[in-house]
N, C-alpha and C positions, 0 to 999 in steps of 0.2 A: 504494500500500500504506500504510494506515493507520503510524502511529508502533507502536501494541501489538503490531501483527502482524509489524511489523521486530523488536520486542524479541523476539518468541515463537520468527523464523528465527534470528537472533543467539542466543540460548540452544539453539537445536538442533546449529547447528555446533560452541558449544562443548561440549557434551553429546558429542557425537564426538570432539572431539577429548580431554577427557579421559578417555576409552576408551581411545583412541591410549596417551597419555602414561602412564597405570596400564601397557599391556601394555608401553611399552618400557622404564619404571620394573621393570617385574619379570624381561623379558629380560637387559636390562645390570646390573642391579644397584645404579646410581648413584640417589641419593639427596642433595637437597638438608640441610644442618645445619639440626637444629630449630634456630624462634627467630633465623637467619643476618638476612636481608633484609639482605645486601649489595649485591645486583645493583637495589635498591628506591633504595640509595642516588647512585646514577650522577645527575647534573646533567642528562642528555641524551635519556635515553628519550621517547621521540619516536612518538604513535600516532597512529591515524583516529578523525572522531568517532565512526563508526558502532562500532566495539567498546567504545565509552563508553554507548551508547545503556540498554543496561540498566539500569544505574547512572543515570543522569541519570530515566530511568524510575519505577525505583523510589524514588529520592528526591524524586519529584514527587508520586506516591503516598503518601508519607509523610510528603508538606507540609516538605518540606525544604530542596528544591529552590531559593527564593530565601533562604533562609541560607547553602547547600553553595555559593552564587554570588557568595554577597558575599564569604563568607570565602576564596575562591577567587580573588580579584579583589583582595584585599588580603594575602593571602598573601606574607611577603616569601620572598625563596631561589624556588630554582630543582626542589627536592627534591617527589617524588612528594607530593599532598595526603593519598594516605589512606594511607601509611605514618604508620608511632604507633611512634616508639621505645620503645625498653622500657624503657631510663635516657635523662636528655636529658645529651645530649653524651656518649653509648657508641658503640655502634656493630652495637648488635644493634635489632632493630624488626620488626615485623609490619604484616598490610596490615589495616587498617581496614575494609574491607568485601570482603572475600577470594572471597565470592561471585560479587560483579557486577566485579571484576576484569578488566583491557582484554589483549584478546589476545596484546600483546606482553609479558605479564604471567607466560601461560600459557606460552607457547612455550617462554621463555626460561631454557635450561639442560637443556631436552628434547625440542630439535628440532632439523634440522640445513638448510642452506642449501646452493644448489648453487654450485659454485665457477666461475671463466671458464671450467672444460671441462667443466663437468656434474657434475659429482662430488657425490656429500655430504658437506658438511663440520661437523661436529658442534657446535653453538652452544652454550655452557656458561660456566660463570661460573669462576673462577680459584681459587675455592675448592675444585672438585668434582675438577678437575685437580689440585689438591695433594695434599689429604688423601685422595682416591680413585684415585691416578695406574695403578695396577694395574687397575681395572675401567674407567677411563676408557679404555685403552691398549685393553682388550679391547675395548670399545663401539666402538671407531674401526674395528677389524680386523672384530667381527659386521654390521657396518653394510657394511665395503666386500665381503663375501661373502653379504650378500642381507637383513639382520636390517629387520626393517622399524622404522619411525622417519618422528614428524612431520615435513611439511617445511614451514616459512615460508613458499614461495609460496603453495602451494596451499591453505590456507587465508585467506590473505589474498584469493584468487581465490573461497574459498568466499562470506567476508562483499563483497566486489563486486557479484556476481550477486546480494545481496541489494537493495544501493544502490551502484551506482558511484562517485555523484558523493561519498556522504559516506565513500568509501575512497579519494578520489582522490588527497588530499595528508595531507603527516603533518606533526604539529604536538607545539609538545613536550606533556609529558603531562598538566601541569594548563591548558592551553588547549584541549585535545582535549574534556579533562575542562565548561570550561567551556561550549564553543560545545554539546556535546551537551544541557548543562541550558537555554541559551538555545534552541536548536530544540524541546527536551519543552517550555518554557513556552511559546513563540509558538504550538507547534500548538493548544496548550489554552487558550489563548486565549478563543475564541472558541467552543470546542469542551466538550461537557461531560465531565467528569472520571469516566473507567471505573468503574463500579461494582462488578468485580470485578478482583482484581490475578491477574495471572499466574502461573503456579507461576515459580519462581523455581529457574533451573538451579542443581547442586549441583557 
């Protein structure tokens, strides 16, 4: 499978699953703080390249690709590449290219994981828990009496069957970020540069 046509599967799954996340954004009630990107700012986020894939994509597209690499490569910290604080040294930020954003991007604060006996366990960030603690309380009880709600696996099962191998291991986020723009550039290489870009998931 061509690199475009993994980008175009990788945009379909997320296309579903932000289907997903609107219905159980409007079931539960809970809503991320404008403006918050705290969970953007954790040291450890950790993803595959293949949900980078878009992004390394479309900045290849846009002749970007060996800039978003270098600075990527020189980048010092630990801290997500495309979050953009909103003051430097606050503590509020948004994501820099919120489109092509990596799955664990998506999920996170509106999905839930299954626990050692199966369970779902509702995966959210400690802000949604405070300042929402009455709808979060509810979300746990509609969830364990049937409420439907993304789950981590099986979407990570989704982007698999697209590419195994580039789901196989996780890496923190601006390496994930990088090896995906190393793979868009080696495939094109050699290879001539699409003459039409993709529609671009929303």
């Amino acid at each position: 499978m061509s690199i475009a046509k993994k980008v175009k599967a990788v945009e379909k799954v997320y296309q579903l699953l932000d289907q997903e996340i609107a219905q159980f954004r409007n079931n539960s009630g809970l809503s991320c703080i404008a403006g918050c990107g705290a969970c953007c700012q954790k040291a450890d986020i950790e993803a595959t390249i293949l949900e980078f894939l878009p992004f390394a994509y479309y900045s290849f597209m846009q002749d970007k690709a060996l800039e978003t690499l270098e600075k990527l490569k020189n980048q010092p910290g630990s801290l997500c590449h495309l979050l953009k604080m909103a003051v430097v040294g606050g503590n509020s930020g948004l994501c820099h290219d919120y489109v092509n954003r990596g799955l664990i991007c998506r999920l996170f604060g509106y999905a839930a994981a299954r626990d050692k006996y199966g369970n779902l366990r509702l995966v959210t960030c400690s802000k949604i828990k405070e300042n929402q603690a009455s709808l979060y309380a509810e979300s746990i009880e509609k969830i364990k009496a049937g409420m439907e709600v993304p789950v981590m696996s099986q979407h990570y099962s989704k982007l698999s069957s697209i590419d195994a191998e580039l789901t196989r291991k996780f890496y923190p986020i601006n390496v994930a970020m990088e090896k995906a723009l190393e793979l868009v550039l080696h495939y094109y290489a050699y290879r001539p540069k699409p003459r039409k870009r993709l529609k671009i998931a929303g």
